[in-house]
N, CA, C and O of each residue as an XYZ file, in Angstrom:
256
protein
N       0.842     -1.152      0.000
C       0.000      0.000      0.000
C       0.898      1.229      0.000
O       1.847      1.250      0.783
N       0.678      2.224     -0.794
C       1.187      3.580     -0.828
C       0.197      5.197     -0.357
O      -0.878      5.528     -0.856
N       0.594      5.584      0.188
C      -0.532      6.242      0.618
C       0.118      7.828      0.671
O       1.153      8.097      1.281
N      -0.704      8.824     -0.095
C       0.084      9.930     -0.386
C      -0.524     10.863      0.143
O      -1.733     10.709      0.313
N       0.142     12.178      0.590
C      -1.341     13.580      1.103
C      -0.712     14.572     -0.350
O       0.119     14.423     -1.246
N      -1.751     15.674      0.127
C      -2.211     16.810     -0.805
C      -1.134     16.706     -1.837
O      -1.271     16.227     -2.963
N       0.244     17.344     -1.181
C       1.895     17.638     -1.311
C       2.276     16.537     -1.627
O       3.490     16.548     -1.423
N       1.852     15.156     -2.171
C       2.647     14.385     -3.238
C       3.539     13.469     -2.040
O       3.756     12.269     -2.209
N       3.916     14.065     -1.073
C       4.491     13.387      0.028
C       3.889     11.993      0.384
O       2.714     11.857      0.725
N       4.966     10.755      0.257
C       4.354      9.564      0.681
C       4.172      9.687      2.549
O       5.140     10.192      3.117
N       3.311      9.364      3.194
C       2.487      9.340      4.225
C       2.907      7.766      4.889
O       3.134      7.511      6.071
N       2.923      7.004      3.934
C       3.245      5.245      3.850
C       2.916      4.651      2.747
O       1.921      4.814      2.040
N       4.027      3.778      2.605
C       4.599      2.826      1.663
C       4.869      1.009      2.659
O       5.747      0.837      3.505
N       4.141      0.243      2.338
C       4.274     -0.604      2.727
C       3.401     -1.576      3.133
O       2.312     -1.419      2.582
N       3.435     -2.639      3.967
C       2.594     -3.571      3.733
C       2.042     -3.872      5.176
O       2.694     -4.104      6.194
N       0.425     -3.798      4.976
C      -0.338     -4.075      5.664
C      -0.831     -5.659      6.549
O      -1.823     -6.136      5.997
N      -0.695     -5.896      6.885
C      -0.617     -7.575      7.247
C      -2.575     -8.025      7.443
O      -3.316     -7.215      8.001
N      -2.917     -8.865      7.101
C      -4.046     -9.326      6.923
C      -5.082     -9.032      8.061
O      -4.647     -9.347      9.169
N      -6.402     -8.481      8.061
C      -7.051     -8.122      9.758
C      -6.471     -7.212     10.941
O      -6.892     -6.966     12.071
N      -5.212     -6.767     10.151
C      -4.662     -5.473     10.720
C      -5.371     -4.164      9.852
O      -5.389     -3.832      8.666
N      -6.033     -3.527     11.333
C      -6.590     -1.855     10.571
C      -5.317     -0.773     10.989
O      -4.755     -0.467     12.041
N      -5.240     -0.526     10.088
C      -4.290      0.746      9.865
C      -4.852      2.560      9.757
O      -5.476      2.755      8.715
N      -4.762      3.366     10.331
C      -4.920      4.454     10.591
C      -3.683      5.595      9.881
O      -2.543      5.565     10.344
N      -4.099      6.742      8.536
C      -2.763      7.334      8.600
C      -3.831      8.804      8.550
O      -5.009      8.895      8.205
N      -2.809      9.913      9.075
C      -2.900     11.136      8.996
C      -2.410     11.525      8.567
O      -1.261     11.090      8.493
N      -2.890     13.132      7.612
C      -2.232     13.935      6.789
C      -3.085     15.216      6.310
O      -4.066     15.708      6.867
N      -2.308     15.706      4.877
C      -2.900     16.734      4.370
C      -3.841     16.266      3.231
O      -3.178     15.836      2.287
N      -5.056     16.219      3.042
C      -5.592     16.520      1.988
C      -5.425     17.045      1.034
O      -5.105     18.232      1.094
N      -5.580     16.338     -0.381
C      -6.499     14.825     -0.918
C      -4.811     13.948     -0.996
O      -3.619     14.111     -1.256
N      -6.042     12.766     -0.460
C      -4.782     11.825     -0.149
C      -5.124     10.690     -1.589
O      -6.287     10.318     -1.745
N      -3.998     10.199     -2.596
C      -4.059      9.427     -3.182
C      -3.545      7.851     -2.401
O      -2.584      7.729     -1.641
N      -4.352      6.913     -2.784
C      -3.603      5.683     -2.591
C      -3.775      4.637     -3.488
O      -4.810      4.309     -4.068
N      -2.349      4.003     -3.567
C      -2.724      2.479     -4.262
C      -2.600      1.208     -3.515
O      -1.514      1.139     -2.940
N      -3.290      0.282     -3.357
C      -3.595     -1.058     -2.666
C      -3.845     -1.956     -3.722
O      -4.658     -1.938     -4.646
N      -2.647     -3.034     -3.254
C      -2.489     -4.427     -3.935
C      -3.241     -4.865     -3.343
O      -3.706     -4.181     -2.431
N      -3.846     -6.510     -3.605
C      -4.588     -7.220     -3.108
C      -6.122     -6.609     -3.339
O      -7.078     -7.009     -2.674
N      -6.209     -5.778     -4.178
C      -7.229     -4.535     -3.231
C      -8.547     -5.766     -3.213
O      -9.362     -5.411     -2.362
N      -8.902     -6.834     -3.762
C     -10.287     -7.561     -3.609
C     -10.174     -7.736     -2.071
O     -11.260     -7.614     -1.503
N      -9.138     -7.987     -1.283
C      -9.222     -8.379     -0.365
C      -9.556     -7.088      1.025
O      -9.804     -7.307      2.211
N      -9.454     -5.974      0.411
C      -9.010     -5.200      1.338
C      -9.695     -4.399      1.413
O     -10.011     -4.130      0.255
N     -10.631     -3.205      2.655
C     -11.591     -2.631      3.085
C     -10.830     -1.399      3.481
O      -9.886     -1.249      4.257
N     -11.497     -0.569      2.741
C     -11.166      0.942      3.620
C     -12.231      1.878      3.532
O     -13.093      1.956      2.657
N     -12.008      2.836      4.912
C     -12.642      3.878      4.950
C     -12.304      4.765      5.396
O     -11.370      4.732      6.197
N     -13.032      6.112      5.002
C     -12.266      7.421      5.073
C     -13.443      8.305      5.771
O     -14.463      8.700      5.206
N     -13.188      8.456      6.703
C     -13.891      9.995      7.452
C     -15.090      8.836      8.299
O     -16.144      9.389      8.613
N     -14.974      7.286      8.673
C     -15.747      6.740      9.067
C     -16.952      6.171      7.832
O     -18.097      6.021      8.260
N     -16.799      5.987      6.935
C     -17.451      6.256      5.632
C     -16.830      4.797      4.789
O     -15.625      5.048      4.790
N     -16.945      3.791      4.267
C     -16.741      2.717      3.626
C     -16.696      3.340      1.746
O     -17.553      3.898      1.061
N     -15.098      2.846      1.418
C     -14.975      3.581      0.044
C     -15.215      2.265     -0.294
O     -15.045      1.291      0.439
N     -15.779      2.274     -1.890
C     -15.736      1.244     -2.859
C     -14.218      1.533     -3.473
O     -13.752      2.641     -3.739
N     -13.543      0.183     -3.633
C     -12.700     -0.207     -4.134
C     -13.089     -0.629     -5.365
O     -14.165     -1.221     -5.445
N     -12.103     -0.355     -6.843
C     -12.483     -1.283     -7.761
C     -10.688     -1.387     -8.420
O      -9.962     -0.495     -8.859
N     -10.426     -3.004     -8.219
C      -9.472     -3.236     -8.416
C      -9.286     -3.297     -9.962
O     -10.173     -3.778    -10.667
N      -8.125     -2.804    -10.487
C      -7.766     -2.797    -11.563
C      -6.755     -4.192    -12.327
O      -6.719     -5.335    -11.870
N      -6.107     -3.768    -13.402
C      -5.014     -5.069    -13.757
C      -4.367     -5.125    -12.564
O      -4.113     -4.169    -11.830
N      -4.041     -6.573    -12.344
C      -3.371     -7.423    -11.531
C      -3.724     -6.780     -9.744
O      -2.865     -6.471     -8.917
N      -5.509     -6.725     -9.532
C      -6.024     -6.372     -8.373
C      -5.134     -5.168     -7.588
O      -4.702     -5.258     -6.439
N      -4.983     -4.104     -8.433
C      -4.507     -3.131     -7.747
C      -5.696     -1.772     -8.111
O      -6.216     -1.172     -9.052
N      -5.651     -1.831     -6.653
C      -7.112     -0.299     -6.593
C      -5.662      1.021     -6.441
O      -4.495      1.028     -6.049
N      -6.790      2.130     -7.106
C      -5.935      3.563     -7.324
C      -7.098      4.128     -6.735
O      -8.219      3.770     -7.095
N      -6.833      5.367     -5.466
C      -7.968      5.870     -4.585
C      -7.226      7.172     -4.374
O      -6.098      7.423     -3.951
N      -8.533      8.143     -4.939
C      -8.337      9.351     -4.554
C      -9.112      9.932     -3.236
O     -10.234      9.563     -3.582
N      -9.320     10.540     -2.041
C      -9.935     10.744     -1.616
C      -9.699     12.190     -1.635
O      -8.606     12.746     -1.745
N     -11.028     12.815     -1.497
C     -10.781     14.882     -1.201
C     -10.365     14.673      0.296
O     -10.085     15.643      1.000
């Protein structure tokens, strides 16, 4: 998982381990990409995003 704020700045790079929830803070809009993404649940502001995984199950997520 890569996870970016407003400023392009990576936030985190790295790997999430299975049934582990992860929490990151930053500046707004945060881009992220997630491998595995069929497998993997996120939400933003308490709010459940749809994922839609792309070639080789990798989701690309913009959030404002």
């Amino acid at each position: 998982m890569e996870v970016k704020q407003g400023d392009g700045k990576a936030i985190y790079t790295g790997t999430v381990k299975p049934g582990t929830p992860a929490e990151f803070r930053g500046t707004p809009p945060f881009s992220l990409v997630l491998g595995n993404a069929n497998q993997a649940r996120l939400e933003f502001e308490g709010k459940p995003v749809e994922l839609k995984p792309g070639p080789n199950n990798i989701a690309r997520v913009k959030l404002p």
